[in-house]
C-alpha positions as CSV (number, residue, x, y, z in Angstrom):
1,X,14.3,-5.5,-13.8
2,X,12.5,-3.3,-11.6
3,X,9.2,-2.7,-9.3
4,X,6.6,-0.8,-10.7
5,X,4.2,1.3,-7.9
6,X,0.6,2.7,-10.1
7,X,-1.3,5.0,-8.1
8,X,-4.6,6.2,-9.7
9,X,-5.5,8.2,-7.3
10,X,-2.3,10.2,-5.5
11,X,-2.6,12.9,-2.9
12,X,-0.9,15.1,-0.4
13,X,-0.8,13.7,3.2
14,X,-1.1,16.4,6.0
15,X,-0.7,15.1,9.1
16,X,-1.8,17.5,11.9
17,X,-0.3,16.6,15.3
18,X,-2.5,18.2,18.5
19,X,-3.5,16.7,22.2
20,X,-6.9,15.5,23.0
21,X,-9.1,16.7,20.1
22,X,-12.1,18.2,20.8
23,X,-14.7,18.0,17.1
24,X,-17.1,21.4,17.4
25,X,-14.9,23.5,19.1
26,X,-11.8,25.2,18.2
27,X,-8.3,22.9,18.3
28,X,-4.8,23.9,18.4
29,X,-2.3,22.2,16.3
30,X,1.3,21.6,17.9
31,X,2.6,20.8,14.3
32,X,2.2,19.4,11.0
33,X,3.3,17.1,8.0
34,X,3.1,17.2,4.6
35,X,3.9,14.8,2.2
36,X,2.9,13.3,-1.3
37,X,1.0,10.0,-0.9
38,X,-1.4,7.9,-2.3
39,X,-1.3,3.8,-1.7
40,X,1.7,3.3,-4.7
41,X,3.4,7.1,-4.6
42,X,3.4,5.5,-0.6
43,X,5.0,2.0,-1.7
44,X,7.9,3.4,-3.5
45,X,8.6,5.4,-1.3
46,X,9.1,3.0,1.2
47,X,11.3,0.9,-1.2
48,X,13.7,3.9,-1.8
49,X,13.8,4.3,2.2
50,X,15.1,1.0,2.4
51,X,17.8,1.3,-0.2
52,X,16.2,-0.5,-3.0
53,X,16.9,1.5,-6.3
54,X,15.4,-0.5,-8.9
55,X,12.1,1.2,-8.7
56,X,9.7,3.7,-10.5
57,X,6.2,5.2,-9.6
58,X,3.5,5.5,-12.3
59,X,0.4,7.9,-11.5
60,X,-1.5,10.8,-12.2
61,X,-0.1,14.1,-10.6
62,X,-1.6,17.4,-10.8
63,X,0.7,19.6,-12.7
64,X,0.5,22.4,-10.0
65,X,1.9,19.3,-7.7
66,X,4.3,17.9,-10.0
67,X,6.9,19.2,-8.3
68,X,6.5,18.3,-4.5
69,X,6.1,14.8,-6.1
70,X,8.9,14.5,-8.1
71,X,11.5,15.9,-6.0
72,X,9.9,13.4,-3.1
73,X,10.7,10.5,-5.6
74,X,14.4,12.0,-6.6
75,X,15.5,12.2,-2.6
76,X,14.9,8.8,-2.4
77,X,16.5,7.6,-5.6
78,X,13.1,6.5,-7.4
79,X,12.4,6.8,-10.8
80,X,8.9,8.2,-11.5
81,X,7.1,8.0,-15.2
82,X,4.4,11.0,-14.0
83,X,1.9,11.8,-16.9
84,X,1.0,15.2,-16.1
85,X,-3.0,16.3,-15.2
86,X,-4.1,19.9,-15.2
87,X,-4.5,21.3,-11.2
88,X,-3.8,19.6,-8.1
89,X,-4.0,16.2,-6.1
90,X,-6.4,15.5,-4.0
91,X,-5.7,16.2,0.1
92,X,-5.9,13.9,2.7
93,X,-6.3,15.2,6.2
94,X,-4.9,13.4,9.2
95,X,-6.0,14.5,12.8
96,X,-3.5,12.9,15.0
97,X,-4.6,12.8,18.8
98,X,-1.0,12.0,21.2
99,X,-2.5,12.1,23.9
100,X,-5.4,9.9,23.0
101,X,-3.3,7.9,20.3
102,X,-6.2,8.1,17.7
103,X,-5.9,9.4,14.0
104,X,-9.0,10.8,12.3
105,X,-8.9,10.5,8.7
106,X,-10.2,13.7,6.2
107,X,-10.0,12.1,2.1
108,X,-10.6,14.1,-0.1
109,X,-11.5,13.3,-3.3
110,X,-9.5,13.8,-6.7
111,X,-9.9,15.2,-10.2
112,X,-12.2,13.4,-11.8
113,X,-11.3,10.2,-14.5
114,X,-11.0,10.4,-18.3
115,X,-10.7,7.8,-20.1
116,X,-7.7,8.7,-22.1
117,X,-5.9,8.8,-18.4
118,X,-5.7,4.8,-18.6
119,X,-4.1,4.9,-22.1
120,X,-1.7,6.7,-20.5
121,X,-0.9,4.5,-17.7
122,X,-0.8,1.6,-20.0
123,X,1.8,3.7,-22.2
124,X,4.1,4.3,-19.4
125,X,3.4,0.6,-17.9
126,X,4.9,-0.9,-21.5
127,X,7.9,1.7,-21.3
128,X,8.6,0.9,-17.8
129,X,11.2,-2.2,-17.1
130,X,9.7,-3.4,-14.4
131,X,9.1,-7.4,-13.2
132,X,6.7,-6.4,-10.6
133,X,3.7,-3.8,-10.5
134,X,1.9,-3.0,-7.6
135,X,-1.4,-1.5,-8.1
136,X,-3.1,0.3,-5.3
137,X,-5.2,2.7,-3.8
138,X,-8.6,3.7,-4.6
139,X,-10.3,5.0,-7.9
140,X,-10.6,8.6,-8.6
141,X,-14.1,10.0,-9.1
142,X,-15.7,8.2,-12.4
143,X,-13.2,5.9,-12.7
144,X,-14.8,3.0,-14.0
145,X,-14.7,-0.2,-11.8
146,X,-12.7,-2.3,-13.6
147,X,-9.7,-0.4,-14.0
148,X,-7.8,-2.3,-11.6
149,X,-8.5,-5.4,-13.0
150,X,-7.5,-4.0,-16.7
151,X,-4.5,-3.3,-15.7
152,X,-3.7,-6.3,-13.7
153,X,-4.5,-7.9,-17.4
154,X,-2.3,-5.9,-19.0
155,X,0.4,-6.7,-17.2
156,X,0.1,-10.0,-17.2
157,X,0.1,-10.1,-20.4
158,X,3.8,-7.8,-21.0
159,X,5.2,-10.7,-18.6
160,X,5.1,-8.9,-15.1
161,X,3.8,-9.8,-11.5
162,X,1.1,-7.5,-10.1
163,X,0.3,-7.1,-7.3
164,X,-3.1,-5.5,-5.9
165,X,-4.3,-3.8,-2.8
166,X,-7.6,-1.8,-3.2
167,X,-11.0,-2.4,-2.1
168,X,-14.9,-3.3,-2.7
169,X,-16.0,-4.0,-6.5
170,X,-12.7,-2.7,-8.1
171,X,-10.8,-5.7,-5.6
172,X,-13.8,-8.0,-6.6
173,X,-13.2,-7.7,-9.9
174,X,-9.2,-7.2,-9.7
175,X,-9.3,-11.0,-8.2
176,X,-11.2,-12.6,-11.2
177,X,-8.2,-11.5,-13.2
178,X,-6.3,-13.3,-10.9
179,X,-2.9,-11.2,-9.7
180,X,0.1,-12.5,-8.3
181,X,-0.3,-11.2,-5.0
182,X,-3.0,-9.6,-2.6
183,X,-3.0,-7.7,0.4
184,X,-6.8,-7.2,1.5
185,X,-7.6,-6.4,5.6
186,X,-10.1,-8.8,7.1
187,X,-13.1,-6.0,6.7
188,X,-11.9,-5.7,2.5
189,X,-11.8,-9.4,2.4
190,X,-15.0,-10.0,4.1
191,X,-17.3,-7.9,2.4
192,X,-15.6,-9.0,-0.8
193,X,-15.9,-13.0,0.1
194,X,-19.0,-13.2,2.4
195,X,-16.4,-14.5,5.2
196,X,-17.9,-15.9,9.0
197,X,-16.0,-14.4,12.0
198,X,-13.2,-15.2,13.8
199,X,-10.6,-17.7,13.3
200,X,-12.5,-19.8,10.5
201,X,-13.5,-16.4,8.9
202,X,-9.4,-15.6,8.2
203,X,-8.5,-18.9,7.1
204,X,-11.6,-19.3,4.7
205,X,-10.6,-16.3,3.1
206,X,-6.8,-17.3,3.0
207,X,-7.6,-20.3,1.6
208,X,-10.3,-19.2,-1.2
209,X,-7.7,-16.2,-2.2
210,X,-5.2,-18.9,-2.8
211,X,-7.6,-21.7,-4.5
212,X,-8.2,-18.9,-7.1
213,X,-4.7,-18.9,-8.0
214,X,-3.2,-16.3,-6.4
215,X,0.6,-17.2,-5.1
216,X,1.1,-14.9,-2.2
217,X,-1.8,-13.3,0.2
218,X,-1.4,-11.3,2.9
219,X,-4.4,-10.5,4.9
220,X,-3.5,-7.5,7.6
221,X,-5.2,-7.9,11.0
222,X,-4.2,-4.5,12.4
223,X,-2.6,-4.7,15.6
224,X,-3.2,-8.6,15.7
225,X,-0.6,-8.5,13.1
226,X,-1.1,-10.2,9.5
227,X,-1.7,-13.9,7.9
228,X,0.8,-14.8,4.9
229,X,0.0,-17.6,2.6
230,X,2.2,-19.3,-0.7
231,X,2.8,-22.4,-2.7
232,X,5.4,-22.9,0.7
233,X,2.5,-22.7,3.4
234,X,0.4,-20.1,5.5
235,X,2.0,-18.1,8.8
236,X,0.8,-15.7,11.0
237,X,3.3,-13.1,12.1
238,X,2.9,-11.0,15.5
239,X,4.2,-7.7,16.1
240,X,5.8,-6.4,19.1
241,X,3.4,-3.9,20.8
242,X,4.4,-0.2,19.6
243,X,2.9,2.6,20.4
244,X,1.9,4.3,16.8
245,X,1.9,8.2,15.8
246,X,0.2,7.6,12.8
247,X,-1.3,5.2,10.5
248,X,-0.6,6.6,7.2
249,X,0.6,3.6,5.2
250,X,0.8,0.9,7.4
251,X,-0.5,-1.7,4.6
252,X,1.3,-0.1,2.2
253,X,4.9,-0.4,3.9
254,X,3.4,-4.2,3.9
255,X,2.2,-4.5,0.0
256,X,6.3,-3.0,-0.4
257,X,7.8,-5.4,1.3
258,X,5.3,-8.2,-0.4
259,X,6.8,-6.7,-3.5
260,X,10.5,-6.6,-3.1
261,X,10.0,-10.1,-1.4
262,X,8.2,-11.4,-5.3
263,X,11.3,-9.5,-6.9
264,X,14.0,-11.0,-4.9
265,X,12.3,-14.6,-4.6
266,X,12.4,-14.7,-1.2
267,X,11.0,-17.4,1.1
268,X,7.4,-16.7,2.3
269,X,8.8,-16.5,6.2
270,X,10.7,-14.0,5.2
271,X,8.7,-11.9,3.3
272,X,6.3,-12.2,6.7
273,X,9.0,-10.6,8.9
274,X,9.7,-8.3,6.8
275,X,6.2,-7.1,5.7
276,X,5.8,-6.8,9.4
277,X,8.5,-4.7,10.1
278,X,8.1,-2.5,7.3
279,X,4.4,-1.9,9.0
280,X,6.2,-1.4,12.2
281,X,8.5,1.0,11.0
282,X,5.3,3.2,9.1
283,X,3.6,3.7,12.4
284,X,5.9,4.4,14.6
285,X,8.1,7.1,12.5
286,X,6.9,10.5,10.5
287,X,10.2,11.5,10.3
288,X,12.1,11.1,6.7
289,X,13.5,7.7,6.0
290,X,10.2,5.7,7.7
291,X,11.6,2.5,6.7
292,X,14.9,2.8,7.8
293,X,17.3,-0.4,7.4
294,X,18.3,-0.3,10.9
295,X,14.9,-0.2,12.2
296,X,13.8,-2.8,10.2
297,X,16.5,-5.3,11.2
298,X,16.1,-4.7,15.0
299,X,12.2,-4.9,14.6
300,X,12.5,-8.5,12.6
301,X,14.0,-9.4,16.3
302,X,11.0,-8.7,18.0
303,X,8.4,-10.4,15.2
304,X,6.8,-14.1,16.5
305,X,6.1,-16.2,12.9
306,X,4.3,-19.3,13.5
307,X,3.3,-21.6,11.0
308,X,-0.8,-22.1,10.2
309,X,-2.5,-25.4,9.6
310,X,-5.4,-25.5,7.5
């Protein structure tokens, strides 16, 4: 059985590389990069850089986009169950400063939702052999709230693990049906759960996310590195420092690893190195595998894990 990545709302990534970025005034680009993304299109995509073959990406692509998508799928050995949408994705713009080390995000948004659009999805989920689903991203324009959490439902009820990592209402909502697994950051969490800051804030959260019945939560911290909790504990996993060239899909290199760490049962410390080094590798590469295998072992090296009490 395979992973299953649903992205509502894909897009094209263009990463623009230039030196200390001036806004108003007239900037010169020393490169670019362009490549098909959105949360899940990301997630598999990281799966079929690390070698893992057993997976398929669900979404809605703009037919004049098919292509790039597709073929971005096929060079990494993915299977993809595309239902076809008149025009294109949406574009995401990413301003990367190297001199500076800052990234300024441009989202665009996408084609707006119909409602037959979810029929489809659910179609394609029940054709799909898949164990695990990861839903992510956020919702296209008129997309009701809810979706998330519908098809969390769904799939819980054809027998599979989801797994969820979107934001505001539609993660509210997605929680109540009560998914396998979570990947919030501290600010998602927060407004979601009312949580205090600091310390007490994280392991509040942690703690109410898994009192609801969820089995494995991981809440990012950013540089800080994440917090992991299971049935087998709670640990905190620390990143070597890196110096990043981009942030586009840090957390989703995570939610992959979360996901091939559900499908091959392993133990929670070792779905927290790896989530971590599958981060690591995302920010620090643009070139084509990011998650390498050999960059992944030799940044689990450099990863402090500690367990959490409380």
């Amino acid at each position: 059985m395979a992973i299953a990545t649903v992205t509502l709302n894909p897009a094209k990534d263009r990463t623009v590389f230039l030196r200390k970025f001036r806004p108003g005034q007239v900037n010169r680009a020393e490169g670019e990069h362009l490549a098909p993304g959105g949360k899940g299109i990301n997630v598999a995509s990281f799966l079929g850089d690390y070698g893992v073959r057993e997976v398929y990406a669900l979404g809605l692509i703009g037919e004049e986009d098919m292509g790039l998508f597709r073929s971005a799928m096929e060079a990494r050995g993915v299977g993809h169950m595309f239902t076809p949408l008149p025009g294109r994705v949406r574009e995401n713009i990413k301003l990367s400063d190297l001199a500076e080390m800052t990234v300024t995000d441009v989202n665009l948004p996408g084609p707006r939702w119909d409602p037959s659009h979810l029929e489809a999805l659910m179609g394609d989920l029940k054709r799909c052999p898949c164990r695990v689903v990861v839903i992510s991203g956020s919702l296209p324009p008129g997309c009701p709230e809810d979706t998330v959490a519908r098809l969390v439902e769904e799939s819980k009820r054809m027998g599979r693990l989801t797994i969820v990592d979107t934001s505001g209402e539609p993660l509210r909502l997605a929680l109540e049906a009560v998914p396998h697994g979570v990947k919030p950051n501290l600010a998602e969490l927060s407004e979601v759960l009312r949580l205090p800051e600091g310390p007490e804030g994280i392991l509040q959260g942690v703690r109410r996310l898994r009192e609801m019945g969820i089995g494995l939560v991981a809440l990012s911290l950013g540089a800080d590195g994440a917090v992991l909790s299971s049935p087998q504990g709670t640990v905190l996993v620390r990143p070597p420092k890196v110096t990043p060239i981009t942030t586009v899909g840090a957390g989703d290199a995570m939610v992959a690893a979360m996901a091939l760490g559900i499908h091959s049962s392993m133990e929670l410390w070792e779905t927290a190195r790896l989530a971590c080094a599958f981060s690591l590798c995302a920010i620090t590469r643009i070139e084509e595998p990011r998650v390498e295998p050999s960059a992944v072992r030799d940044f689990m090296d450099k990863i402090r894990i500690s367990e959490v009490e409380g």
